[in-house]
N, C-alpha and C positions, 0 to 999 in steps of 0.2 A: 831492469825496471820491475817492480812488484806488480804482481796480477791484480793484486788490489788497487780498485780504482775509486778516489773519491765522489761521490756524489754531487753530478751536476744542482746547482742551486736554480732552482725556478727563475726563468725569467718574468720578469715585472710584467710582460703583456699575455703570462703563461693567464689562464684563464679557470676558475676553480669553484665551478656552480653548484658546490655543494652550500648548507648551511650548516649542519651541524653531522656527527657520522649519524645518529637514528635516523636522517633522512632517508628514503627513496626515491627512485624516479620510478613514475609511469612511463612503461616503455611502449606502449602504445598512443601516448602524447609527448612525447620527444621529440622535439626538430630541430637538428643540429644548425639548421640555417636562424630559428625562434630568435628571438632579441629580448623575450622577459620570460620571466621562469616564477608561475605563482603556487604558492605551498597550501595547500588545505591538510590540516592534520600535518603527517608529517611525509604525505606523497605531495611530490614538484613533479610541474606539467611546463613544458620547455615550451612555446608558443611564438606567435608573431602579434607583436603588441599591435601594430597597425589596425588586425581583422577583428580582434578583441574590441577596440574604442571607436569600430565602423559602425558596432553593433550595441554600442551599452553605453548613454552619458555617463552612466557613474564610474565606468572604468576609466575610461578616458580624462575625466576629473583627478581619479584615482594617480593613473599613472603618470600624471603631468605634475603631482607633487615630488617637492625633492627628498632624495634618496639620499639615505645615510652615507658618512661620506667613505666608510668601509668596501659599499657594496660596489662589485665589480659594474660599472658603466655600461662597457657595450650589451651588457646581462643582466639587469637589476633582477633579486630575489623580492616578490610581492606576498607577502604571510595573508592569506587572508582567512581572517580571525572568525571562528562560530560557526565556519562554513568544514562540509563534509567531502570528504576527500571523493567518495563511490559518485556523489550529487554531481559535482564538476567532471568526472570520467564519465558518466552518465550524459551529460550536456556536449563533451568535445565529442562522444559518438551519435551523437545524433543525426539521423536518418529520415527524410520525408516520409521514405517510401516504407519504409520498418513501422508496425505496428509497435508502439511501447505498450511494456508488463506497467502492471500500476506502480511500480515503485521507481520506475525511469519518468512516468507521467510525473508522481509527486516531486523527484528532486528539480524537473525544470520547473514547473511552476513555481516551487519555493526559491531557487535562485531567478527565475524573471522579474517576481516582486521584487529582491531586493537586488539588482543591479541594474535594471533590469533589461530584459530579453523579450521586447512585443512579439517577432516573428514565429519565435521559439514557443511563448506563449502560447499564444494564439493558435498554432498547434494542438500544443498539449490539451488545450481545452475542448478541442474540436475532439479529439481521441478522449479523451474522459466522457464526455457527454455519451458516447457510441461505446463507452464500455460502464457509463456507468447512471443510466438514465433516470428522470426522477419520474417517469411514469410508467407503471407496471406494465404496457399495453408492451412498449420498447426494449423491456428488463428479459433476458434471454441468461439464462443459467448455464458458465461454461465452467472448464475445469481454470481459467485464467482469473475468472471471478473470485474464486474461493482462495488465490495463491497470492504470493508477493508480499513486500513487507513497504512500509513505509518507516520515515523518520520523524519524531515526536515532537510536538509544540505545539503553542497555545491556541494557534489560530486554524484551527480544526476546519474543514471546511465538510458539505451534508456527504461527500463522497467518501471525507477520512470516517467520519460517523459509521456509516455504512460498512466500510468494508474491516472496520475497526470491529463491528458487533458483531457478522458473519464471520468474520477470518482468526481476530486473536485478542477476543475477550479475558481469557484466560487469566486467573490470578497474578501469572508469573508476566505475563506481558506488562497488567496496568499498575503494578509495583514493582517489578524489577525492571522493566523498561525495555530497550530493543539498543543491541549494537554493532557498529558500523563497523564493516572491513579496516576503517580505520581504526580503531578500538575506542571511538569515542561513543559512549553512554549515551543514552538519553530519555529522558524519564519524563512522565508526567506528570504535571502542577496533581497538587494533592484534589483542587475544584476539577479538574479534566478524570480522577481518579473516582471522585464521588459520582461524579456525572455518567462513567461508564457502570459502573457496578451497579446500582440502580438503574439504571436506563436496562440494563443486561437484564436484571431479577423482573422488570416489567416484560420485557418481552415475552421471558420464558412461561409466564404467565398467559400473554397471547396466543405461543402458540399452542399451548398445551389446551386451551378455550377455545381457542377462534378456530386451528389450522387441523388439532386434532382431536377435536371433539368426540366427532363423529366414530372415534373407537374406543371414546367412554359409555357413549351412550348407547352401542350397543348397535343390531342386525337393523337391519330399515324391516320393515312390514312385508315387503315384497320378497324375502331373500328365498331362494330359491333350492338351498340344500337339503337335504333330508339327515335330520341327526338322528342318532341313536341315542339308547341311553346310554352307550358310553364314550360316544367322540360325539361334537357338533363343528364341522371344517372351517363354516366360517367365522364362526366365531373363535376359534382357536386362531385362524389367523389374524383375524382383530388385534386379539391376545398378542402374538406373536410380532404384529406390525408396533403396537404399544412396548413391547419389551425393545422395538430395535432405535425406535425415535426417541424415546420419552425417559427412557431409564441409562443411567443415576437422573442425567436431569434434561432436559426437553432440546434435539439436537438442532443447534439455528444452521448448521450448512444443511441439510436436508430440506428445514422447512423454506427455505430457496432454491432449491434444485425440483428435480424428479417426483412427481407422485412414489413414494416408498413401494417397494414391492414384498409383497409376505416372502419370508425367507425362506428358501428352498425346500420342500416337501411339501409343503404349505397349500390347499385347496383353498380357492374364496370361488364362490357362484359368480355370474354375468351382473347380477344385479347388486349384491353386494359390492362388487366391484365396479361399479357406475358409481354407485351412491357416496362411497370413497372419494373418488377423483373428483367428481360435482363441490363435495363439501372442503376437499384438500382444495381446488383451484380458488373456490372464493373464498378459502380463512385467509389463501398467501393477498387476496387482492386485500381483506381486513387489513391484514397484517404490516404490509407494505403504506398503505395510506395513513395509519397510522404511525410509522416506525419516528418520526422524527417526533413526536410528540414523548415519544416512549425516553428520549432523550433529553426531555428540554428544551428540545427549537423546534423552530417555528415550522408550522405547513410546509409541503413540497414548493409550492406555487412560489414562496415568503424567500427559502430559501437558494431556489433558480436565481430568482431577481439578485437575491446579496450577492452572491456568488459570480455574476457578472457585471 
């Protein structure tokens, strides 16, 4: 008999949950027991269709339509269309007890509304508010604040604002856009483009007025150093606080974070440095009370209310 043996032909109940070879599976939502398998992009999440339509009418809608007559039955493949592959791995990991980064808060939000997910929501909303408050008394400056990325569209809410303006104002964000592990794009309406770059050129305005006045205008009355004719300490540090916030152009993560510290070598007097913090705390409360204004929407108060 030849060594060569030919190749068993698939049986009919063999089972073949791919859809095309660029697919993927997430291998940490794989369930070989799952009975539907839904594609975002071009990662597939093997699942139990039952826990899915406990949890969402529109899945359940969804998945009680009939299925091509291609698709393997006890397995149906579900594409679902505009949705982001990391959003949905974001959602199958979700944790009560796990504090979400902002970018796990915005992808359940974004899929609650449209499938939606009250529990899930309602959640994510409770964790936003306590990371992302709309009044300065409750705004606490962390390194979690200034990180994370979110996914782009029209329906901006005062927290994408927000952490849009602190985190990645940047040229390359609001015209090249931001993309997803799955390699879908996502760009912003050319109106959400106008709205940030202006809103941006206003701030920077603020703070360089409101937040950092106080080291254009020079020593308060009271400063306490003794210059010579040829150094004056606090005022070099002025100087030097001015050169690390304000140049090339006025930095918005600082002016949310920390009172700025003169850069190392640097002297400021006891009363120079009062006078600083006093006028640095209330440009950020300025600053802040104003910031949605700075963008075109409405009051903190205006925007709470929409937002729930």
């Amino acid at each position: 008999m030849s060594e060569d043996r030919v190749a068993k032909r698939p049986r009919e109940d063999d089972t073949d949950v791919s859809v095309e070879p660029s697919t993927k599976r997430c291998e940490s939502v794989w369930y070989e027991d799952g009975n539907i398998i839904l594609q975002a992009e071009k990662t597939q999440f093997r699942v139990h269709k039952s826990i899915l339509a406990a949890h969402s009418e529109v899945l359940r809608d969804m998945f009680s339509l009939p299925q091509p007559v291609e698709q393997d039955v006890a397995c149906p493949v579900v594409l679902l269309e505009h949705d982001m592959a990391d959003s949905w791995e974001a959602v199958f990991h979700y944790k009560q007890t796990i504090k979400f980064p902002f970018s796990l808060i915005r992808s359940i939000i974004t899929l609650s509304h449209k499938y939606p997910f009250p529990h899930l929501y309602k959640e994510a909303e409770r964790q936003l508010e306590a990371t992302y408050p709309t009044k300065f008394e409750k705004f606490r400056p962390t390194s979690t604040f200034f990180s994370g990325s979110f996914y782009l569209d029209d329906t901006m809410s005062y927290c994408d604002i927000l952490n849009t303006c602190i985190v990645r104002i940047g040229k390359a964000f609001v015209f090249d856009g931001t993309v997803s592990q799955g390699g879908t794009v996502s760009l912003l309406s050319p109106s959400a483009q106008r709205l940030l770059i202006l809103g941006r050129d206003r701030l920077y305005g603020h703070i360089t007025s409101h937040l950092f006045g106080w080291l254009w205008a020079g020593k308060p009355a009271n400063c306490k150093c003794n210059p010579s004719s040829l150094s004056d300490p606090c005022r070099d540090s002025y100087r030097a606080i001015l050169e690390l916030v304000c140049k090339p152009v006025p930095s918005i993560a600082l002016a949310f974070g920390s009172f700025p510290k003169p850069p190392q070598g640097n002297k400021i007097c006891p009363n120079c440095l009062a006078h600083g913090q006093e006028c640095f705390k209330a440009g950020q409360k300025h600053v802040w009370d104003n910031l949605p204004g700075l963008f075109d929407l409405p009051p903190w108060e205006e925007l709470n209310e929409k937002d729930h």
